[in-house]
Structures are given as C-alpha cells and as structure tokens.
C-alpha positions in Angstrom: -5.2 -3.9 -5.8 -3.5 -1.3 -8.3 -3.0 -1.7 -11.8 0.5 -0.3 -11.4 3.1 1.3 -9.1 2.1 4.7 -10.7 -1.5 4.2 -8.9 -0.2 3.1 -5.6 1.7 5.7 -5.3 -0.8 8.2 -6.5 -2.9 6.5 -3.4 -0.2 7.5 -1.2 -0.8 11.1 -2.5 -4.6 10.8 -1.1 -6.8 12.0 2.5 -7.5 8.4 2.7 -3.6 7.2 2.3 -2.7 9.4 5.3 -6.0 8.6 7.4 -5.4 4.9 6.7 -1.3 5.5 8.0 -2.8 7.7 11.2 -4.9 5.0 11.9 -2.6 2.2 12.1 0.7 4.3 13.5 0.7 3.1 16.7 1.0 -0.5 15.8 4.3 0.3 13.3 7.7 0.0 14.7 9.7 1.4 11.6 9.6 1.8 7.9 7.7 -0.7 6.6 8.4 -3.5 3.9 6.4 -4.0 0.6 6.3 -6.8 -1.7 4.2 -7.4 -4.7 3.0 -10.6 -6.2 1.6 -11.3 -10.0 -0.4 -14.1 -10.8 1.3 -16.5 -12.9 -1.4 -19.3 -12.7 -5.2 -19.8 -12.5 -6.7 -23.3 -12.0 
C-alpha cells in the first residue's frame, strides 16, 4: 500500500514496476482501471 499517489507513481518509475507489468502482460487486454479506497471505519 502507498502513503500517497506521489509514491505509487514513483513505484511505477522502478525495475520492479516494469518486471511486475512484463510479467503479467499477457493476461491484460487494455489500459487498465485503478481505484483507491481509504478506511473510514475500524471495529
């Protein structure tokens, strides 16, 4: 999980971002979607 859109996107920026994409190419059939969540409640 990141902190904040500034270090995902950093990740993107990384070997490992661009391993990770290689890795699972084959499987995506166009851009994909993103959606972030914040906890609002704990209990």
């Amino acid at each position: 999980m990141w902190d904040s859109v500034e270090h995902h996107n950093a990740w993107r920026e990384t070997p490992a971002f661009t391993e990770f994409v290689g890795s699972i190419r084959d499987y995506l059939t166009g851009p994909t979607g993103m959606e972030h969540f914040a906890t609002i409640s704990e209990g």
